[in-house]
MARLO-106693 format. One record per residue (C-alpha): chain; x, y, z; residue in three letters. Coordinates in steps of 0.001 Angstrom, whole numbers. Each point is the difference from the previous one (the first is absolute). Layout:
BEGIN
+--------+---------+---------+---------+---------+
! cadena !       X !       Y !       Z ! residuo !
+--------+---------+---------+---------+---------+
!      A !       X !       Y !       Z !     ala !
...
+--------+---------+---------+---------+---------+
! end
This chain:
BEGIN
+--------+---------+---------+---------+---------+
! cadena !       X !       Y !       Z ! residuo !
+--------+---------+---------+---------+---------+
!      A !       0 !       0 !       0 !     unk !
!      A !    1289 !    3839 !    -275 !     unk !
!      A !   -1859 !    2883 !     265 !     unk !
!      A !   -1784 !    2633 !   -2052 !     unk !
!      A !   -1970 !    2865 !     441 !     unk !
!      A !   -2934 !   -1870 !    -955 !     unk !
!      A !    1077 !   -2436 !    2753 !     unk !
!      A !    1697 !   -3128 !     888 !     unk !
!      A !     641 !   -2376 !   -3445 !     unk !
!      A !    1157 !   -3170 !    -780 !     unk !
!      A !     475 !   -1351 !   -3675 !     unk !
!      A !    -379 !   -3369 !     -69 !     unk !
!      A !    1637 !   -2091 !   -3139 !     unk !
!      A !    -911 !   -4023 !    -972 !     unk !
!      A !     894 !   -2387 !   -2540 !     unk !
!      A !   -2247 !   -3313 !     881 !     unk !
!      A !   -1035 !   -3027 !   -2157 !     unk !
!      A !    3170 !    -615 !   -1653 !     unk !
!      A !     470 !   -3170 !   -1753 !     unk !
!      A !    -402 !   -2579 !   -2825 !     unk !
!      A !   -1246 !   -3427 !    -612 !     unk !
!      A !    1971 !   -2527 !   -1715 !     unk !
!      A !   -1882 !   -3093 !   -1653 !     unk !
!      A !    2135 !   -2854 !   -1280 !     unk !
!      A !    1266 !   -1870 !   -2922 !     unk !
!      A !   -3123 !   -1599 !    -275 !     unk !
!      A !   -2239 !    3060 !    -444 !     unk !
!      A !   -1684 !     583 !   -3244 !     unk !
!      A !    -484 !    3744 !   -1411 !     unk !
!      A !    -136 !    1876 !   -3515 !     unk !
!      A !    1911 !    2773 !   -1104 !     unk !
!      A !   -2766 !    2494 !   -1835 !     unk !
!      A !    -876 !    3234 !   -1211 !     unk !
!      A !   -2534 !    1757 !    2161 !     unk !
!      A !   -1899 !     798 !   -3100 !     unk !
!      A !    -393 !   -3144 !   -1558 !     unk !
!      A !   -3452 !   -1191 !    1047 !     unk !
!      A !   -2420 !   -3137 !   -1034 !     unk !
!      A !   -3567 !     133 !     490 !     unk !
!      A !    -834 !   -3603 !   -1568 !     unk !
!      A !   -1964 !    -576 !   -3218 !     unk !
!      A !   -3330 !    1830 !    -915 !     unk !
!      A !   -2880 !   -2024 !   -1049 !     unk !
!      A !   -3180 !    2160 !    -623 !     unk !
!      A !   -1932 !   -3463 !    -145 !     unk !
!      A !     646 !   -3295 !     888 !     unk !
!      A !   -1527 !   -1297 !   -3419 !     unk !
!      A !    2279 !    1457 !   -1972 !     unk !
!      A !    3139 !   -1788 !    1317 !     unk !
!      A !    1012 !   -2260 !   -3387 !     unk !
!      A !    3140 !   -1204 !    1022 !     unk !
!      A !     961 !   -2713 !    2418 !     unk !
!      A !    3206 !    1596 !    1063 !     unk !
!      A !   -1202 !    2163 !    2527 !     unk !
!      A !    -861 !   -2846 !    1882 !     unk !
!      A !    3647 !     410 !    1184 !     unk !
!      A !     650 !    3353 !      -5 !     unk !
!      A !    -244 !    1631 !    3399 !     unk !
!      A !    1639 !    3434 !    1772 !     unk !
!      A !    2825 !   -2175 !    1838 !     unk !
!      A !     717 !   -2101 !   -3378 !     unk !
!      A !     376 !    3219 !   -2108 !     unk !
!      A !    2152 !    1700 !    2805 !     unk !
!      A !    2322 !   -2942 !     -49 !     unk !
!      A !     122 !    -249 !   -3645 !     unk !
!      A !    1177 !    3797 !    -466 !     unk !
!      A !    1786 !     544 !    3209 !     unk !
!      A !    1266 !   -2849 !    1938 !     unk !
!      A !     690 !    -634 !    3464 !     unk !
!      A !    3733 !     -83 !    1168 !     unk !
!      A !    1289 !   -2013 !    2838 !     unk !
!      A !    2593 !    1689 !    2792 !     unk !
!      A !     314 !    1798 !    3136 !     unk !
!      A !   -1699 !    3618 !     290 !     unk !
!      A !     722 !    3101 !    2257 !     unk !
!      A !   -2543 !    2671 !     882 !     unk !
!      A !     534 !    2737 !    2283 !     unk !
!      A !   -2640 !    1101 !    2005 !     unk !
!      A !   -1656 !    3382 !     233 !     unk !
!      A !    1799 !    2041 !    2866 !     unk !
!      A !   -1485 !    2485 !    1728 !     unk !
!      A !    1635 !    3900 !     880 !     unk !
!      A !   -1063 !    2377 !    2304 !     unk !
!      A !    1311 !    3796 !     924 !     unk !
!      A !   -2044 !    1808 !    2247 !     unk !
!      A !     378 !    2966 !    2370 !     unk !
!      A !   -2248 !     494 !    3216 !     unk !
!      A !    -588 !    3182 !    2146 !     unk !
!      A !   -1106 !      46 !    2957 !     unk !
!      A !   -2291 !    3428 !     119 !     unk !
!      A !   -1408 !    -601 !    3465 !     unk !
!      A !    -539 !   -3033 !    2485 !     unk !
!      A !   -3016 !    -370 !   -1718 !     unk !
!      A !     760 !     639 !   -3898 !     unk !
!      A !    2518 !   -1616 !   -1976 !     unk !
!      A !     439 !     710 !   -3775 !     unk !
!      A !    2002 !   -2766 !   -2467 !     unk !
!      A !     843 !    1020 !   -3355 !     unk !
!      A !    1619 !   -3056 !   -2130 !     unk !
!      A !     806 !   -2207 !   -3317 !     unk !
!      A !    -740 !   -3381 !    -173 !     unk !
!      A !    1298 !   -2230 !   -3062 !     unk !
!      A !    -397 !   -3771 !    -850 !     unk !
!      A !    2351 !   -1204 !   -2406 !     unk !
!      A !    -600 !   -2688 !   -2959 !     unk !
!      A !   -3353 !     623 !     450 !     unk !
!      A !   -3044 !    2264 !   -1993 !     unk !
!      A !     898 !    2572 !    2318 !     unk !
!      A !     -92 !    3604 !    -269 !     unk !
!      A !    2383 !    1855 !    2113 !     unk !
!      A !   -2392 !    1249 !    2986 !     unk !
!      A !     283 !    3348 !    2642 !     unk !
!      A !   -2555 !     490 !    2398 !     unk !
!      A !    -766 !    1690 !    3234 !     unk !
!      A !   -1319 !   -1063 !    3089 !     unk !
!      A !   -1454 !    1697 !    2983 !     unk !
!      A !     -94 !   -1852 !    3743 !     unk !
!      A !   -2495 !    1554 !    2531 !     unk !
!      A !    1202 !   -1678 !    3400 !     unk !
!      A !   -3204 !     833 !    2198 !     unk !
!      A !    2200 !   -1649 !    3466 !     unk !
!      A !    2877 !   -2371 !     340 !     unk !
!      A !   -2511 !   -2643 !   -1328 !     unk !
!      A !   -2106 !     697 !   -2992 !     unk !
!      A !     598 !    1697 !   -3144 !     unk !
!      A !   -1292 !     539 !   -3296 !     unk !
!      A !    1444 !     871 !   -3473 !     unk !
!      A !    -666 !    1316 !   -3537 !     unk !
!      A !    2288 !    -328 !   -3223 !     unk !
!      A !    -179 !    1333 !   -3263 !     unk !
!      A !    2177 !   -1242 !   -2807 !     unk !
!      A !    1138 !    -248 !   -3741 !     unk !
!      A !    1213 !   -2901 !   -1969 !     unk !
!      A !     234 !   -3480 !     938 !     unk !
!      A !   -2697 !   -2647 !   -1809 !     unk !
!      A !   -2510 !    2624 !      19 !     unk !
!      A !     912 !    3339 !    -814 !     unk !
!      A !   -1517 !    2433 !    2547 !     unk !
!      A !    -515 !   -1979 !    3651 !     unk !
!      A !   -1439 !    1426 !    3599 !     unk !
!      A !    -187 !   -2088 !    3163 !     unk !
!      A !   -1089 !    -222 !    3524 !     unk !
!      A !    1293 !   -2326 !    2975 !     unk !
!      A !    -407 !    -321 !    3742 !     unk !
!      A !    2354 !    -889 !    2642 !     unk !
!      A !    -330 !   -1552 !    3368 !     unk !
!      A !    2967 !    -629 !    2656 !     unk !
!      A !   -1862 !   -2693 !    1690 !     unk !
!      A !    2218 !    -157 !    2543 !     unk !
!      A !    3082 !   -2855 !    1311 !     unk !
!      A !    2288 !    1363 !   -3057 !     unk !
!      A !   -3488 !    -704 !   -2633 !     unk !
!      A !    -968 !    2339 !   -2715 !     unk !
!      A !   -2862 !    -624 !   -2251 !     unk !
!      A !    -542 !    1544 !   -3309 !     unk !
!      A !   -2653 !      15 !   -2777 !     unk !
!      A !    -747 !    1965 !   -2923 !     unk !
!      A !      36 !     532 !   -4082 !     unk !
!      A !    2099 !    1709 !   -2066 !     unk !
!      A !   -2087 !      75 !   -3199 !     unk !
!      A !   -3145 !    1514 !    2185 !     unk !
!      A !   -1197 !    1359 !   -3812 !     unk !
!      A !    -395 !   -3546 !   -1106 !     unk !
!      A !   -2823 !    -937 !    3023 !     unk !
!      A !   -1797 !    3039 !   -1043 !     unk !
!      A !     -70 !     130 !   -3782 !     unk !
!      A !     552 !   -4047 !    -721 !     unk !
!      A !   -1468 !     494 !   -4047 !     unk !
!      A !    2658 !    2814 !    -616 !     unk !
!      A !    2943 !    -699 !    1941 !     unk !
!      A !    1094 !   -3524 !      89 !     unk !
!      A !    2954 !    -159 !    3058 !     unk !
!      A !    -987 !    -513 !    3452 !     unk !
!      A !    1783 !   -1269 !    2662 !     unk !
!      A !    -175 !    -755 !    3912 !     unk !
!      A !    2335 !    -833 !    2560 !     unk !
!      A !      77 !   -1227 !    3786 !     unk !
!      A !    3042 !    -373 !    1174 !     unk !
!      A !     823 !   -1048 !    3959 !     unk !
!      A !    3573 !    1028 !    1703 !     unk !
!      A !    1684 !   -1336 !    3237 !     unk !
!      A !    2662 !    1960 !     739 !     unk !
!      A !    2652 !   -1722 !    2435 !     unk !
!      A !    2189 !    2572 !    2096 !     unk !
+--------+---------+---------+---------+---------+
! end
């Protein structure tokens, strides 16, 4: 933490989720273009099928005909997750979090958001985010939090809020619940 004259601050920095998966010798894939696609045969009727060889013709068959499986070992990384975000602490009872957030390998757009923690006592908060990028595009959120007490903290809340509300124009939601025992 250091100071500011907004107030105390700590920037907080992660890399998580790092890794790959390995399948062996044995594995079966194809090396393809994205683009190339097959969507089988078109028959408009069934009567009007003449032939007798497309008794044997099916999506697999074709596939393997023009583009055929190889045999060896295959490594995939994994997407990895990166975080940068910076927290202030305005009062004891308002916190404000500014930050990036970034999966890697993934469909992922580079996100920022910012969040806003109302602590109402030492036990129960609440908090709103609003963000860009990601999946979605635009994003908003609200959580709880509990400190239950013994070194527990519950949590709950969404971080695609927009998706609950408008479901037919906005297709991300999410949820979480998380519990936390902290051991001192």
């Amino acid at each position: 933490p250091f100071k500011t004259k907004l107030g105390e601050t700590k920037v907080e920095a992660s890399i998580s989720d790092i890794g790959m998966i390995r399948f062996n010798e044995n594995s079966l894939f194809r090396k393809q273009d994205s683009t190339f696609r097959y969507d089988g045969i078109r028959i408009n009727s069934i009567f009007d099928i003449q032939d007798s060889t497309f008794l044997k013709t099916s999506q697999d068959s074709i596939l393997n005909h023009i583009l055929p499986p190889s045999k060896g070992s295959v490594t995939a990384t994994l997407p990895s997750t990166f975080n940068l975000s910076m927290k202030t602490k305005f009062s004891e009872h308002f916190y404000l979090t500014e930050g990036i957030h970034y999966i890697f390998n993934a469909n992922y757009r580079f996100l920022a958001y910012v969040k806003g923690d109302i602590h109402f006592n030492k036990r129960f908060m609440i908090s709103a985010t609003v963000g860009y990028g990601g999946y979605a595009g635009f994003n908003s959120g609200l959580g709880m939090g509990l400190n239950a007490g013994s070194g527990f903290s519950l949590y709950a809340g969404t971080t695609n809020l927009e998706g609950f509300i408008a479901p037919s124009k906005v297709a991300g939601r999410a949820a979480y619940f998380s519990i936390i025992k902290n051991f001192n």
